[in-house]
MIPA-539993 format. One line per field, with one value per residue (C-alpha): residue number from 1; chain; z, y, x. Coordinates in steps of 0.2 Angstrom, whole numbers, plus 2048, in hexadecimal, padded with zeros to 3 digits. Layout:
N
seq: NUM ...
mol: A ...
z: Z ...
y: Y ...
x: X ...
This chain:
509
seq: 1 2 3 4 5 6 7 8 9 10 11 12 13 14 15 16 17 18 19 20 21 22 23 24 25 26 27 28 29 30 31 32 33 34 35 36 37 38 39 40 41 42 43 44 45 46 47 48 49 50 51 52 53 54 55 56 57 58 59 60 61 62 63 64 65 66 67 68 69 70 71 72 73 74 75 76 77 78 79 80 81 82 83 84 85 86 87 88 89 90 91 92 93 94 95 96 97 98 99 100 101 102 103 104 105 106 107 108 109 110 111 112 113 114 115 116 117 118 119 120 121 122 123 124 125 126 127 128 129 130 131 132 133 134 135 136 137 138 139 140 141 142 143 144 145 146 147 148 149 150 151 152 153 154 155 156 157 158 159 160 161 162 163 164 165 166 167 168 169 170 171 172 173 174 175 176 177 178 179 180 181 182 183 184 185 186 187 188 189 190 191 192 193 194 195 196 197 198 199 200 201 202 203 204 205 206 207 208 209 210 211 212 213 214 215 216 217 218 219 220 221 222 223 224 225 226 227 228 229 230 231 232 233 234 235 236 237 238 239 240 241 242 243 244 245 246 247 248 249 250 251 252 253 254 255 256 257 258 259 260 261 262 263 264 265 266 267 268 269 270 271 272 273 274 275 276 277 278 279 280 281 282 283 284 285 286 287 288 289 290 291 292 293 294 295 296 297 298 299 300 301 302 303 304 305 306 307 308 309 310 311 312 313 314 315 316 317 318 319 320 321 322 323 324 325 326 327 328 329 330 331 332 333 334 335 336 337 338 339 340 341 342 343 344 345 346 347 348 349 350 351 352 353 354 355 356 357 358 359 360 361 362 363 364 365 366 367 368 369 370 371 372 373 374 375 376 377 378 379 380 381 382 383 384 385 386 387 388 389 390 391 392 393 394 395 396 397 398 399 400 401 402 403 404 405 406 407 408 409 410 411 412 413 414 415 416 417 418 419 420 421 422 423 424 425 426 427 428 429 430 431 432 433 434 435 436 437 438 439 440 441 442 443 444 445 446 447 448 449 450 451 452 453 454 455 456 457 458 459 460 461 462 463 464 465 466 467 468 469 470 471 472 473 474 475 476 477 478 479 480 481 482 483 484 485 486 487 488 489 490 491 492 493 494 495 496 497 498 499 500 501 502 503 504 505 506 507 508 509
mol: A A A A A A A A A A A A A A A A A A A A A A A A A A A A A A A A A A A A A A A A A A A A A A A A A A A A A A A A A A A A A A A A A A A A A A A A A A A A A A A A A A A A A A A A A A A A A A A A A A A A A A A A A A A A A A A A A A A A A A A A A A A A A A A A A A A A A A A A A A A A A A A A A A A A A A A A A A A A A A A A A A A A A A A A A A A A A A A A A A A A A A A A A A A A A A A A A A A A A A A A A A A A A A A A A A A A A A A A A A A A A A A A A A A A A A A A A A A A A A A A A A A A A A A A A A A A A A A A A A A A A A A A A A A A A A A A A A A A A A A A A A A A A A A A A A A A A A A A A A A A A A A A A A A A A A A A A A A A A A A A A A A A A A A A A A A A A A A A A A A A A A A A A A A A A A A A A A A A A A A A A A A A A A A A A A A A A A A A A A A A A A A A A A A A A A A A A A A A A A A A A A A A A A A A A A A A A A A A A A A A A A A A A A A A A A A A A A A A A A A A A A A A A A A A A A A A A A A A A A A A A A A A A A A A A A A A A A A A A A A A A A A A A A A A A A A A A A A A A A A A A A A A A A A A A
z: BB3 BB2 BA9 BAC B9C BA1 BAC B9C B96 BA7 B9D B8E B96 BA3 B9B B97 BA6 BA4 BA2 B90 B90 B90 B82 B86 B81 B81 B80 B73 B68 B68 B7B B7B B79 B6E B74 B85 B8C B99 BA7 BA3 BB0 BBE BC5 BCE BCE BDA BD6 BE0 BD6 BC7 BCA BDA BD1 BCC BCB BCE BDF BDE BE8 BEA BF8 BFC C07 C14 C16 C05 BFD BF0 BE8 BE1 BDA BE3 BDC BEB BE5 BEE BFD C00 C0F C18 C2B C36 C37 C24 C27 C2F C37 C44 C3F C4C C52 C5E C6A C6E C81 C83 C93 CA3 C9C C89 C7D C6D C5C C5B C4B C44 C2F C2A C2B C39 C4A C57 C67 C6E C6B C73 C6D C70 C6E C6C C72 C7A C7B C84 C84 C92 C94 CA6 CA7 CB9 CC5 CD0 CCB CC9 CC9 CBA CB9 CA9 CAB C9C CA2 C94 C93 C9E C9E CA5 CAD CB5 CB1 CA5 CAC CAE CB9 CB3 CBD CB5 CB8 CB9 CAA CA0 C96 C9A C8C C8C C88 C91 C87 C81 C82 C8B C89 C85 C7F C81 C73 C77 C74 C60 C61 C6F C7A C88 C90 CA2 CAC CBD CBE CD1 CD7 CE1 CEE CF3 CEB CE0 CD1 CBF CAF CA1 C94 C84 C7B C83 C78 C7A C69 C66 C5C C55 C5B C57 C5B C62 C62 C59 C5F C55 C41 C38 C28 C16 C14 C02 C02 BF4 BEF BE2 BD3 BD4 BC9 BCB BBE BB7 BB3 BB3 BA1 B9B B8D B85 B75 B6F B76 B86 B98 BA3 BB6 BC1 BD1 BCD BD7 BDE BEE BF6 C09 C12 C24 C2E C3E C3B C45 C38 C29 C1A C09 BFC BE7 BDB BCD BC0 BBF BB1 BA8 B9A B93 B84 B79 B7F B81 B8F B98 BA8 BB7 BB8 BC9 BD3 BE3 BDC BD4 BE6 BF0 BFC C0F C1D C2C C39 C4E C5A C66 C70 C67 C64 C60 C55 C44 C3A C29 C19 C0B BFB BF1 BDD BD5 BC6 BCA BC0 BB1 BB9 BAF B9E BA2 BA9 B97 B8E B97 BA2 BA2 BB0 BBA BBD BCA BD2 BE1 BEC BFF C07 C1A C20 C10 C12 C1B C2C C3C C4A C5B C5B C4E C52 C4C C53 C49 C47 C40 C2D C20 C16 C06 BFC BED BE9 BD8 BDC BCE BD8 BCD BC7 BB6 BA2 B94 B81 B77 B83 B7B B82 B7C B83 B7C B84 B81 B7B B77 B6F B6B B7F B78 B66 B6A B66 B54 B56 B67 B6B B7B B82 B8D B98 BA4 BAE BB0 BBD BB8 BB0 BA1 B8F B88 B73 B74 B69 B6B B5D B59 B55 B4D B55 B49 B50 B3F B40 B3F B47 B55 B64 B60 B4E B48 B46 B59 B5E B71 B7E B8C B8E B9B BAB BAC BB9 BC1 BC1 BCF BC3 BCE BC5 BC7 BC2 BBB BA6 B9F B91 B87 B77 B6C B65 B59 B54 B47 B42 B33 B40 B50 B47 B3D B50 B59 B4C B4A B58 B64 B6D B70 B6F B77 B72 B7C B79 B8A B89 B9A B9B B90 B82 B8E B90 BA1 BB0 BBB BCA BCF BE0 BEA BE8 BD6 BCF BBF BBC BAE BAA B9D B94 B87 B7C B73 B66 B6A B5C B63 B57 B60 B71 B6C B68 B56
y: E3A E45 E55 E68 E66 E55 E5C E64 E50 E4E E56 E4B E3B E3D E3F E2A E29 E2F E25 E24 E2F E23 E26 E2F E2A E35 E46 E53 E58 E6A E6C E65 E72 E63 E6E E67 E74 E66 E6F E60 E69 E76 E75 E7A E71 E73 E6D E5D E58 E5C E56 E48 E39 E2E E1C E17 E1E E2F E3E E51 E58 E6B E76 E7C E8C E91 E89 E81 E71 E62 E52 E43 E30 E25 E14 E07 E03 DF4 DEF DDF DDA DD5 DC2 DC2 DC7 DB6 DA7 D9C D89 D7A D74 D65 D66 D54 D55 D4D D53 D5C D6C D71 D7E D7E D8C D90 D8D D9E DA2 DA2 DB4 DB8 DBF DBD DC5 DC4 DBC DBE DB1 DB3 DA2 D93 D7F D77 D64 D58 D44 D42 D2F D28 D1A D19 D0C D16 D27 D36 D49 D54 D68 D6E D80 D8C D98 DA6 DA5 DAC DA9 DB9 DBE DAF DA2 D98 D85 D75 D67 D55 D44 D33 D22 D15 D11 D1A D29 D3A D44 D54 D67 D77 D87 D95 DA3 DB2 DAD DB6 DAD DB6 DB3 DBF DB1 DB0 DA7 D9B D92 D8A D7A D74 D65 D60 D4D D44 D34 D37 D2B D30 D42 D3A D44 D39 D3C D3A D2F D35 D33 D44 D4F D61 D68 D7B D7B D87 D96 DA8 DB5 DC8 DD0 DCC DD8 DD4 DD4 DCD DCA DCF DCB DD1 DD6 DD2 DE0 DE0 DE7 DF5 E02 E16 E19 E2B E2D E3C E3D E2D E35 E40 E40 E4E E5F E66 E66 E6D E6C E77 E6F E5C E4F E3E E39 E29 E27 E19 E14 E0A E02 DF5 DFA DF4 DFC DF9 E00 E01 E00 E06 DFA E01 E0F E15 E1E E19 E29 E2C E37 E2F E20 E16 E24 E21 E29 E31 E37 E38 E34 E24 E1C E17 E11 E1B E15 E14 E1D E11 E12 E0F E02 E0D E11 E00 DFE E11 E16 E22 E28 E2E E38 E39 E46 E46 E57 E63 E5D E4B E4B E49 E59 E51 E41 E4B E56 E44 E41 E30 E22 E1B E19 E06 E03 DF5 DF6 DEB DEC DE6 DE2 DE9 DEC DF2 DDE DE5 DDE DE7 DE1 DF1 DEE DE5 DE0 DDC DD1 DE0 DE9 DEE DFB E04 E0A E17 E1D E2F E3A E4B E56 E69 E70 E7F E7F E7F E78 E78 E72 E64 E58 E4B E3E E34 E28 E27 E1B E23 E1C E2A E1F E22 E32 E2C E39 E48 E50 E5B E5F E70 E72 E82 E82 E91 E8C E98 E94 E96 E8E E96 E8C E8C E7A E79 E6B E60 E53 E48 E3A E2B E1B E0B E09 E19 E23 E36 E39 E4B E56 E5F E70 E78 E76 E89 E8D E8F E8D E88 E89 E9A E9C EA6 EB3 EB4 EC1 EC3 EB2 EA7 EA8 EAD EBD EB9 EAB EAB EA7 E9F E9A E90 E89 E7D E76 E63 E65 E57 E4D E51 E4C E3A E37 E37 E31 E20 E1C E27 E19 E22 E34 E3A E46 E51 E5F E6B E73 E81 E8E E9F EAC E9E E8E E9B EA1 E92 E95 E8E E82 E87 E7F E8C E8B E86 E82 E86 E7C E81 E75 E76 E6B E72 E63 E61 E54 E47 E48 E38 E2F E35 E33 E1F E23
x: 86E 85F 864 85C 851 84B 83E 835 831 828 818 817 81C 811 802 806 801 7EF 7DF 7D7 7C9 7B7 7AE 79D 78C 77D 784 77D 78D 785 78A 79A 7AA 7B7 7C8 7CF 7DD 7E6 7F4 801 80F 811 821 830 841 850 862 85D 84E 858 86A 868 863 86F 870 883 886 886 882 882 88C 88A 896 88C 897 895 888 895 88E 897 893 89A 89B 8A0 8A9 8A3 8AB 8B8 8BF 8CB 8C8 8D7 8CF 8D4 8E6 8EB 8E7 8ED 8EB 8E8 8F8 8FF 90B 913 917 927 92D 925 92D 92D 92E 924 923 913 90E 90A 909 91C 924 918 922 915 916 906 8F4 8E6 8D7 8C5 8C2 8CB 8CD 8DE 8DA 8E6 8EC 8F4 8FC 901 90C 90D 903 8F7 8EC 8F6 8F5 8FA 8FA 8FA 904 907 913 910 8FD 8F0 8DD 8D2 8E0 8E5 8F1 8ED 8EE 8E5 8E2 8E1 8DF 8E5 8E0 8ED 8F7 8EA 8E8 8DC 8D4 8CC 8CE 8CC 8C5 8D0 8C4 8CA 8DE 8EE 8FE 90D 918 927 935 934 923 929 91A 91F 915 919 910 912 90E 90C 907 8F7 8FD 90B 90D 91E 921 920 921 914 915 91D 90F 905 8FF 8F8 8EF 8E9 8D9 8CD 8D7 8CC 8D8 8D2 8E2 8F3 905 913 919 90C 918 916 905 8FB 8EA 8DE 8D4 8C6 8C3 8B6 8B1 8A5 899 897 884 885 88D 884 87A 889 889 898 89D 8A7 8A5 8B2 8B2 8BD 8C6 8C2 8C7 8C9 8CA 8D1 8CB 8D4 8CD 8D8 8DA 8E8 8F5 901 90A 8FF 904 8F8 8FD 8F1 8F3 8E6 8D9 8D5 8C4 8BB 8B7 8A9 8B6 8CA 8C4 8CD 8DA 8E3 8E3 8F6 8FD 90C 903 8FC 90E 917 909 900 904 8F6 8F7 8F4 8F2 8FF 903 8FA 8EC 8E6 8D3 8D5 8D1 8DF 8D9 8E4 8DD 8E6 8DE 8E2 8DC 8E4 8F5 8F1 8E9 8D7 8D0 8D5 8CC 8BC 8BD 8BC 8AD 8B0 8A2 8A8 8BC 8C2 8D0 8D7 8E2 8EB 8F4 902 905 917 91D 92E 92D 936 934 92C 921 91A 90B 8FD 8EA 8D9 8CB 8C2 8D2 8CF 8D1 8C4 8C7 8BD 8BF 8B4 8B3 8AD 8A8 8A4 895 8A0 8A8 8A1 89A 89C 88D 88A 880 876 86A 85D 84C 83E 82F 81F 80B 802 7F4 7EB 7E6 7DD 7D0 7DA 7D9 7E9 7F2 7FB 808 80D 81F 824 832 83C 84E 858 868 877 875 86D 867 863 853 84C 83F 83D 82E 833 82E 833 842 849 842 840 82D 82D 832 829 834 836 845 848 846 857 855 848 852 85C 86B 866 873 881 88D 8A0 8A0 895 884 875 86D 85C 850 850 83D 839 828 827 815 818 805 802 7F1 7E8 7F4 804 7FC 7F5 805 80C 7FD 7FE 810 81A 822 833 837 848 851 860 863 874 87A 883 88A 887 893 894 89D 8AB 8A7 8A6 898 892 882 87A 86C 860 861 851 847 835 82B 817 813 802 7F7 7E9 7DF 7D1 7C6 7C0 7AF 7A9 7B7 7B2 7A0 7A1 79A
């Protein structure tokens, strides 16, 4: 998260970044001026800068009709390819007879009606037990081949057997007879042209079958969906008070292009909130599943989407109000689950479902005495050359919300040793004011002093090693008034450094 008042530590952290100043020999003290005034910061912050860097996936979407802003943390995405949905194993047919009828041997409860395979292997054995070559035909009556008939010609040597294997690529297997395949062979002495039959040691096997396309009912088939979780960093440094956003919600976006009845059961999401500790998300859309639109027979290869909005209807503002670290959910999905046969449904391998999980938070609502806290790390000792240090802040604020600061100093134990701002200065940052809609109306300025002399700026200089800060946030009309966050709000910070050079220091002496 990177609050409004963040942008005012910019200054002072940054001058870290600035080289030591060389000490300097040769120069007569009597024409050298010991103050140094340095222009630490002259800025200008939008709504972007300030608010659109998060750490955990999130994002700000604005309405491009009416300018409306809302923060967006995207769960990441989980998805299940048809290729994970089932499988067709390797199987052998014993060829008994020049005509058969053999199950193919699909995962128990499926109901296949047709399969297409992209790739795929049928390998043969094909025994004579007849003097003299012969002549077989392989014919599979319900299969096709790009198009075409899917069939084979094999010669024999006498009293011997043939092996070999045809490909599978570019086939389609009609299954309409409960899974039935049916295998003919035509065996004739090459001779005389006399039919035979094979010995009954033939074999046909099915290997390495891909499949493209599967019509049919697929069965009861659970999905195993992980465990995934959105981060809030927005609210990361709370510390205590009340933030209340209008119109919250969470959205589940399911993309799916199964064309099969999938259910999907939400079987934990809860928030770890800062103040509730861990709450769950309660709704009557979550408790009976929420079932996937999915294409038609005829709209094999589209996508149907389902949204399931959950807003003020659950108790999603209460769980917001208790200032949520971050949700946990874990779902799961199941294929046909009312388990009813149909041949109407069907799947390719590039079938799958989407899931996405988002928490929007629209930038219009209030805030009680918002507290947050961060540390930062801090070296004073680059600038052992100054005597005392004096900084002058003038922001200009263009956001409808006041924010109580304090920097403190701190040792490396986390021990008080000062703060940037007297403790009597009761804000640095005052609320631009709004209209009867929440938009501001004009920019509020501000300017504070704030003098480090010599004993302050060396008990700093020596032992300062973190700088905390505690800011107070607070919305126009005391939190009691929700307001709204637009684009072109902004936030203007002029941040100036006036130092007194210790001239034996810079000297060398």
């Amino acid at each position: 998260m990177k609050p409004l008042v963040y942008i005012l530590l910019i200054g002072l952290i940054g001058l870290n970044g600035c080289k030591k100043f060389e000490r300097i020999k040769g120069v007569d003290i009597e024409d050298w001026d010991p103050d140094l005034a340095l222009a630490i910061v002259n800025t200008r912050a939008s709504v972007d800068d300030v608010l659109n860097n998060f750490e955990t996936g999130g994002f700000i979407d604005i309405d491009s009709t009416t300018g409306a802003m809302r923060l967006v943390y995207e769960g990441n995405l989980f998805s299940v390819t048809g290729k994970e949905l089932t499988n067709v194993p390797d199987f052998t047919i014993p060829v008994v007879d020049s005509f058969i009828t053999e199950q193919f041997d699909f995962p128990a409860g499926d109901v296949i009606q047709q399969a297409d395979f992209k790739n795929g292997t049928l390998s043969y054995s094909l025994k004579s037990v007849t003097s003299g070559d012969i002549e077989v035909k392989l014919q599979f009556p319900s299969a096709t081949q790009n198009g075409q008939p899917l069939e084979t010609t094999v010669m024999i040597n006498s009293n011997s057997t043939a092996t070999g294997s045809i490909s599978l690529a570019n086939s389609s297997f009609d299954f309409a007879n409960n899974n039935d395949f049916p295998v003919r062979y035509i065996a004739k002495e090459v001779a005389n042209g006399n039919r035979v039959l094979l010995g009954t040691s033939s074999s046909i096997t099915f290997q390495d079958l891909d499949y493209s396309y599967v019509q049919g009912y697929i069965g009861n088939y659970n999905f195993t969906l992980p465990l995934d979780t959105i981060v809030l960093d927005i609210f990361k440094n709370w510390k205590r008070g009340q933030i209340y956003f209008d119109e919250p919600k969470i959205e589940i976006k399911i993309q799916n292009s199964f064309g099969i009845p999938i259910r999907l059961t939400v079987d934990k999401f809860d928030a770890y909130t800062f103040k509730g500790g861990v709450i769950p998300l309660n709704s009557t859309q979550l408790t009976s599943g929420i079932d996937f639109s999915y294409p038609s027979i005829s709209e094999v290869g589209k996508t149907k989407e389902t949204i399931i909005t959950i807003d003020n209807t659950s108790n999603l503002p209460n769980i917001i109000g208790n200032v949520p670290k971050e949700f946990y959910y874990q779902m799961s999905a199941t294929a046909n689950p009312t388990n009813t046969p149909t041949s109407n449904t069907f799947f390719l391998d590039t079938s799958k479902f989407n899931v996405d999980i988002l928490v929007e938070l629209p930038l219009y609502g209030w805030a009680k005495d918002f507290v947050v806290e961060d540390v930062f790390s801090l070296d004073l000792s680059l600038y052992e050359e100054f005597d005392y240090v004096d900084f002058k802040l003038i922001t200009e604020n263009g956001f409808p919300a006041e924010a109580k600061v304090q920097l403190y100093f701190e040792d490396e134990n986390g021990n008080v040793l000062d703060s940037l701002i007297h403790k009597d200065e009761p804000v640095l940052l005052g609320a631009a004011p709004v209209d009867g809609n929440g938009k501001v109306t004009e920019e509020k300025k501000e300017s504070i002093y704030s003098q480090f002399p010599i004993a302050r700026y060396a008990n700093l200089r020596d032992n300062a090693k973190q700088l905390r800060l505690v800011a107070a946030f607070e919305t126009t009309g005391g939190g009691n008034q929700s307001v709204r966050v637009y684009p072109d709000y902004a936030l203007a910070v002029k941040l100036g450094a006036r130092g007194s050079l210790n001239m034996d220091e810079v000297l060398g002496e």
